[in-house]
N, C-alpha and C positions, 0 to 999 in steps of 0.2 A: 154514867154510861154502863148498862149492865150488856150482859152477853160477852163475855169474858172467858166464859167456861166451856169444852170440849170434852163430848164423851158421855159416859154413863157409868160403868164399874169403873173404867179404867177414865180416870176424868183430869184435865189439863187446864188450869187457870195461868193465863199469859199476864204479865204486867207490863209497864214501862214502856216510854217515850223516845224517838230516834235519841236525841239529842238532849234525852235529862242524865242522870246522874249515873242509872241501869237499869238494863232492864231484866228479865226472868219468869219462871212460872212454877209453878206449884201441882204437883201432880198427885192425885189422892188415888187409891184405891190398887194400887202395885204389890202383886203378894208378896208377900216375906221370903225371905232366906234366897234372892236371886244374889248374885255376887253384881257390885257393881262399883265403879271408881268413876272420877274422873278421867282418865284414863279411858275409856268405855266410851264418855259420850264426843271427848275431847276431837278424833279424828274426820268424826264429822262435820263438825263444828267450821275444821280448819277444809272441809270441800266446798263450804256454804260462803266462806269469808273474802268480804270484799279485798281489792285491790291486789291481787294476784296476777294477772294479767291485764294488757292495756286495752283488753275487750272491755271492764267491769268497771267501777266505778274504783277511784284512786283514795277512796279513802282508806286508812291505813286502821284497824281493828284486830286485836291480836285474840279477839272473843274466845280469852282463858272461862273454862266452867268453875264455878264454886258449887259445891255440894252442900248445902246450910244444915238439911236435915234430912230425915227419914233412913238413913247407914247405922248400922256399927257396928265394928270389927271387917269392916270391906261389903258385909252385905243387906241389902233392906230387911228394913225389920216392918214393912207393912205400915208405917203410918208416913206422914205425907211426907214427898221430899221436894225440897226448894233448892230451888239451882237460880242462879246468879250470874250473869255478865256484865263487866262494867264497860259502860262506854268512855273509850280513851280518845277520840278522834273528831270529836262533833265542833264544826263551825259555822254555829249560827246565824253570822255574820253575813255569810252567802246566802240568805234565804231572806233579808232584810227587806230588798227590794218589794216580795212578794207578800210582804204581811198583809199589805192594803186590800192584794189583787187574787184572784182566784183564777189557778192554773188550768185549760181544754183538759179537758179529759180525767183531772183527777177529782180525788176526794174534797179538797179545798171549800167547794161552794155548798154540798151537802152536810157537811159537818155544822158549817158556820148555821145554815138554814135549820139544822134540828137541834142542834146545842147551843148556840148562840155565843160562841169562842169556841176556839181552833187552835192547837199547837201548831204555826206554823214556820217551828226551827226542823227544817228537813220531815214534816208533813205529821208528827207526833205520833199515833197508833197508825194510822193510813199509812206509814213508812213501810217499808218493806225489808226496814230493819228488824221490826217485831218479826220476821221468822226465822229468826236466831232462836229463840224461844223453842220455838216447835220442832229445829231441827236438836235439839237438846232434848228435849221430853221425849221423840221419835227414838234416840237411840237407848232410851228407857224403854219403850216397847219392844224394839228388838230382842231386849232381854228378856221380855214375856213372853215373846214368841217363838225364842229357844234356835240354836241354829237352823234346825231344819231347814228355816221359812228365811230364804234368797229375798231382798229388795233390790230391784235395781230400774235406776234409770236414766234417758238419753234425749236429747233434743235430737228429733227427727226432720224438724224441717226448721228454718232461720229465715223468715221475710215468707217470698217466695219459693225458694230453694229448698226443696227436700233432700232428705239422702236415698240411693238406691241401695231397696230392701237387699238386693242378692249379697251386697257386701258390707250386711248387718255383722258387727261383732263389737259382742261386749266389750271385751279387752280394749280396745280403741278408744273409749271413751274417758280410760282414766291416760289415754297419751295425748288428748288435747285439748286446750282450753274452756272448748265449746259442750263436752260431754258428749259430742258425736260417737256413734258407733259408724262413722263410716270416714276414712281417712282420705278418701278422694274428694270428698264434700268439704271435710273439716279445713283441706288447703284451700280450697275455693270459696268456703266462709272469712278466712282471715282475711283475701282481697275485702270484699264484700262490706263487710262488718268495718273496714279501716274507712272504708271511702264513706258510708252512713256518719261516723262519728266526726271525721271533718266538714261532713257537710252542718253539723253542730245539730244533728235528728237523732232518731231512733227508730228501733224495726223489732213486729214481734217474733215469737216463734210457738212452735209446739213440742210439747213433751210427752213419753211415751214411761211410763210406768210399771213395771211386768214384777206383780208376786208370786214366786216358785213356790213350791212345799206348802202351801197353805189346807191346811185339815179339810175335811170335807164337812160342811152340817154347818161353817158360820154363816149370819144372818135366820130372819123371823119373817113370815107371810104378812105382805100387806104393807104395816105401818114401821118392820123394823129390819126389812127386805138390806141386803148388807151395799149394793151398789146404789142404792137411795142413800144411806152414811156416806158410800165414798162418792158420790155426786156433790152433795153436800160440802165435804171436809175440804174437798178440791175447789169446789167455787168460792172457800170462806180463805184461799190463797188472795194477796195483794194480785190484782192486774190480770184477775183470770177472768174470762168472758166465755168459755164453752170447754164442757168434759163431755165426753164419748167414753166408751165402755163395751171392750170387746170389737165386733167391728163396726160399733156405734152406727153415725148417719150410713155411712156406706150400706147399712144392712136395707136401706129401702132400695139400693140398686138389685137386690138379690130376691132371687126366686127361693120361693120355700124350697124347695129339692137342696139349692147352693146353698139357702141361710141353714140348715137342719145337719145339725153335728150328728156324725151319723154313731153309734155305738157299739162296741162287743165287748166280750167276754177276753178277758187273760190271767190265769193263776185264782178265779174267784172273783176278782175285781174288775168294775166295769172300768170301761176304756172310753174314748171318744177318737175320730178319724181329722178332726180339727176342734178350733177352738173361736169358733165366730161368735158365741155367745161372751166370750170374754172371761169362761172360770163361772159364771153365776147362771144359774135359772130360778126363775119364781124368787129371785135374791135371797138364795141360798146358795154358798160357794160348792161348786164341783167336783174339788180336789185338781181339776187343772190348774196352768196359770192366771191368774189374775190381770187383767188389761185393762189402763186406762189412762186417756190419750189427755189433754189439755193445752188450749190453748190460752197464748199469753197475751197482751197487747202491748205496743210500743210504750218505751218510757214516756208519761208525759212533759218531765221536766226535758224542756227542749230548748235550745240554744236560736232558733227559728221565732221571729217576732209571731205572735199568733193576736187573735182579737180576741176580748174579755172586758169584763167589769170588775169594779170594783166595790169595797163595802159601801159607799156612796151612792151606789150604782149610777154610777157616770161609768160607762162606756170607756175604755183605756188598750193598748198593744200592752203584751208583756212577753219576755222572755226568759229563761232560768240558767241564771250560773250556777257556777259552784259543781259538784263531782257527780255524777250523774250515769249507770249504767244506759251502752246505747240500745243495749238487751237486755232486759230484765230478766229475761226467759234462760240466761244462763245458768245465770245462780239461782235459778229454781227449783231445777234437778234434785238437789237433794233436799229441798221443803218438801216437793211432792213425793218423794221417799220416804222421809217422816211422817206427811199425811197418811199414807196408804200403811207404816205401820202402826200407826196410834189406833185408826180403824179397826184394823184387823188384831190389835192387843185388845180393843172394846171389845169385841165380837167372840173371842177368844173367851175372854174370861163369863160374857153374857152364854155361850154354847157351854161352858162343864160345868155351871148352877144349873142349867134347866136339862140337861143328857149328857150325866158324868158318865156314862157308861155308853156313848154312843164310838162306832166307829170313826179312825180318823180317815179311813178311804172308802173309795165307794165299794164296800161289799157288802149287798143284798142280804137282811137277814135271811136264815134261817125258818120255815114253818116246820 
């Protein structure tokens, strides 16, 4: 199975299996002399980590980082560093049922069809445990991307159910469960969310991604246009089925007049009046913020008899025990954080080899 690796300068190789012994990645191309610990990547780690709430899946992961290589003396010395988590929590045993049979909706049937074997202890790479991984290498980018550059993000809608924009606030989103920035919604998902997971289902949602302080000039014309990367990075998430960018589909409801950021002048540096285009034009980032939205789809593993086959192909019902988020979209929130800063670490370091000397806002050269 090749396709493993993430990126270009700043490059990300994932390993390991839900349920093997650990899993990790290996991240090449991180300059030197950043300070970094465990410590560093460790807090995000524990936002991503299941069984926290009785929204998430109850398996119990305490996903400690190991730092293998690439440090010394607390900071990179530029060759590759390999980070480690071991799986503490994997029961096999619940996934027994389904070795035969191949789970609606998920990876199961395509794996077996081009490889011809399947890990199917809690779905092996198709788990959506491998972005433990990526939420560990992400908070290695952050590092390259220096504080300036804010990540943050929110689940703005759950099933059906959005939140209203007017009572968008960050803060909120670390007081509950669901990552909502809206705390009237957030009480209204808890009903919500209780009553899907005794019905023994699952519901998906969307996520909303917003990068602050991002330099002006990342991404390349055409073939290295920077929302083509984070189109890409986002769809290569477990269980994602559509990314928007900016004000995405919505932008064919709008009139050129509405869709066109309109622009001025302040202190030297150009300005923008909004931000419909999302931070990017011709996939070149702006210097605004960075948008982009993502949708998840329902857990497949579902407690609900569904119809399927099996390796046999005899025709069978199957259903899936065993610990199973009713929302996968929760704990995605901070994957799609780490996608958008691994991107934007690539891009980073791809913009000061080709225009070390370019500005990092928009101000107009000079004739």
């Amino acid at each position: 199975m090749s396709h493993n690796t993430f990126g270009h300068l700043f490059r990300v190789t994932t390993w390991g299996e839900s349920h093997g012994p650990a899993i990790g990645c290996v991240i090449d191309g991180c300059p030197p002399r950043i300070p970094l610990s465990e410590a560093d990547i460790q807090p995000f780690l524990d936002r991503r980590r299941p069984g926290q709430s009785r929204f998430t899946t109850q398996r119990q992961e305490a996903d400690q980082v190991r730092i293998l290589s690439g440090t010394f003396e607390g900071m990179t010395t530029g060759t590759p560093i390999a980070l480690i988590i071991e799986n503490t929590d994997q029961r096999s045993r619940d996934y027994s049922e389904i070795a035969e049979k191949f789970r609606p909706g998920h990876a199961d049937l395509t794996y077996e069809l081009k490889y011809g074997i399947r890990d199917w202890r809690g779905g092996g790479r198709a788990s959506a445990r491998e972005t433990a991984t990526r939420v560990a290498a992400g908070a290695v980018a952050r590092k390259v991307l220096g504080a300036d550059v804010v990540i943050r993000g929110a689940v703005i809608q759950l099933g059906p159910h959005r939140i209203d924009r007017s009572r968008f606030d960050w803060a909120e989103t670390e007081k509950n469960p669901f990552f909502c920035p809206d705390a009237e919604a957030a009480r209204a998902w808890e009903a919500y969310l209780l009553e899907v997971r005794k019905k023994g289902s699952s519901i998906g949602a969307v996520i909303e991604v917003v990068a602050e302080g991002v330099p002006v000039g990342l991404g390349a014309p055409v073939y290295g246009k920077l929302d083509a990367d984070l189109a890409q990075a986002f769809m290569s998430i477990n269980a994602v089925k559509g990314v928007e960018i900016g004000e995405g589909f919505g932008a064919a409801l709008l009139t050129g007049e509405e869709n066109a950021d309109e622009m001025f002048m302040e202190n030297g540096i150009v300005r923008f009046a909004s931000n419909h285009a999302g931070g990017i034009l011709g996939g070149i980032s702006t210097g605004q913020p960075i948008v982009v939205r993502f949708a998840v789809k329902p857990t497949s593993s579902i407690l609900t008899p569904r119809h399927s086959v099996n390796r046999k192909g005899e025709e069978v019902e199957i259903s899936t025990r065993g610990r199973h988020d009713p929302c996968v979209g929760i704990r995605a929130v901070p994957v799609g954080e780490a996608m958008m800063a691994l991107v934007l670490a690539d891009h980073l370091l791809r913009h000061r080899a080709q225009n070390p000397n370019a500005p990092s806002v928009a101000r107009l050269p000079q004739n």
